[in-house]
Phi, psi and omega in degrees: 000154190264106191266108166234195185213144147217148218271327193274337154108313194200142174269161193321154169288159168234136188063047168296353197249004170273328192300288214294356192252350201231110176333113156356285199317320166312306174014261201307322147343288195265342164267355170264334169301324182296306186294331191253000109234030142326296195288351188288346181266328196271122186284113157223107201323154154313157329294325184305330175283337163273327186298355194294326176288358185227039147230154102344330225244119203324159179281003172252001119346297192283292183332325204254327198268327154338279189303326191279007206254305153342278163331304202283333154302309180289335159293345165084026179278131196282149150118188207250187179230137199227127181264068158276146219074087214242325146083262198253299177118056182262311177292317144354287235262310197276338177284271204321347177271340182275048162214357181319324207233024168220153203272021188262140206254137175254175204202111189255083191266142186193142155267356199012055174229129183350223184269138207269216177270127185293205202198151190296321178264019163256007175066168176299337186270348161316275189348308157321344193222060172263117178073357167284154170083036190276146181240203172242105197282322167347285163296321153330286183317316190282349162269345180282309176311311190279018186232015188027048157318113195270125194284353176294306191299000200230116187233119193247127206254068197265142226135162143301088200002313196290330189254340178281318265236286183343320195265346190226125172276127174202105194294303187218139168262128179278313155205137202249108151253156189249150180208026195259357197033342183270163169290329184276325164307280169005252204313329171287320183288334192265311206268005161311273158283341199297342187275011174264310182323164197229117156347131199065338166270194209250162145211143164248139136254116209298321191260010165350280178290011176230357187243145222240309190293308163322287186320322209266323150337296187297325207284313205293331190284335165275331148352302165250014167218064166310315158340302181258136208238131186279082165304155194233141169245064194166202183231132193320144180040045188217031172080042179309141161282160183211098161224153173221154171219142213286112164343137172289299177247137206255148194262000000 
């Protein structure tokens, strides 16, 4: 397994000392203007140059949630593709455009009220991004338009995990991304879905290196899933992917 540290618990706020003057709701708003123009410096290939203004989430990331999503077609791995933590829908956005032309279903979780309350185990520096991170189910939708989503294909789960996760069947997954940073969604979500995952599919996680409550989720579920090895796609400290994939015959 691949061993990294992280020393600060959770990463810096960016505008922290602008957040306290400014409505949540404004958020997701006011992070696509930033973002959009951003892109105006940066040369980028379809789907990442429209998806840019509606993620967060590094560009070898995005790259990675591509190939796997691409593998599981080309491998023929059965079920649907599933986000939870869905923010803007950019990542969103980009697993449903590699599925266009397949029968695969997308599946979205989200509260779209920030981050829930953290746990002892996301550390002190959690705490700051307790209601932080709000996203837009609005803007989802409107990137699955331009990105020609078929809204039939879009099953949108809006809520708090704990009251959605109950409620919804989704017999087999093909790649499952986790976006939740925290330690207690992360351990809801693996232990939720992974017995769902279709033998040969994915799960990635965006925030490995960076949340301290993630990692230490990810780390205890593979602990106890000695079978499985935490890949890596990219190069260390450049927006690395954090993914595993499920044993074909499980031991």
């Amino acid at each position: 397994m691949t061993k990294i540290s992280i020393e600060q618990g959770a990463p810096e706020q960016s505008y922290s000392w602008l957040r306290p003057f400014l409505p949540k709701k404004l958020q997701p708003y006011l992070r696509g203007i930033r973002k959009f123009w951003q892109l105006r410096s940066l040369k980028l290939d379809e789907p990442y140059k429209t998806i840019f203004p509606y993620t967060q989430v590094s560009q070898m990331r995005q790259q990675n949630l591509i190939r796997l999503s691409m593998i599981v077609n080309e491998n023929r791995i059965n079920g649907a593709l599933v986000e939870c933590g869905v923010l803007d829908g950019g990542t969103a956005a980009l697993m449903a455009y590699t599925a266009k032309e397949t029968s695969r279903s997308i599946h979205l979780f989200d509260a779209w009220e920030g981050l829930p309350e953290s746990t002892e185990e996301d550390g002190v520096a959690g705490k700051k991004w307790v209601g932080e991170v709000v996203g837009s189910p609005k803007r989802v939708a409107e990137i699955m338009t331009k990105l020609s989503i078929s809204s039939e294909k879009i099953f949108i789960h809006r809520g708090w995990f704990e009251d959605t996760f109950p409620n919804v069947s989704i017999s087999e997954i093909a790649l499952l991304h986790i976006d939740c940073d925290f330690y207690s969604p992360t351990t809801l979500c693996l232990s939720r879905w992974y017995p769902h995952i279709s033998p040969g599919g994915y799960i990635q996680f965006d925030d490995y290196s960076a949340f301290q409550g993630c990692k230490q989720a990810v780390d205890e579920f593979l602990n106890i899933h000695p079978e499985i090895e935490l890949q890596v796609f990219g190069t260390i400290g450049q927006g690395e992917a954090y993914f595993i994939q499920k044993p074909f015959i499980d031991n």
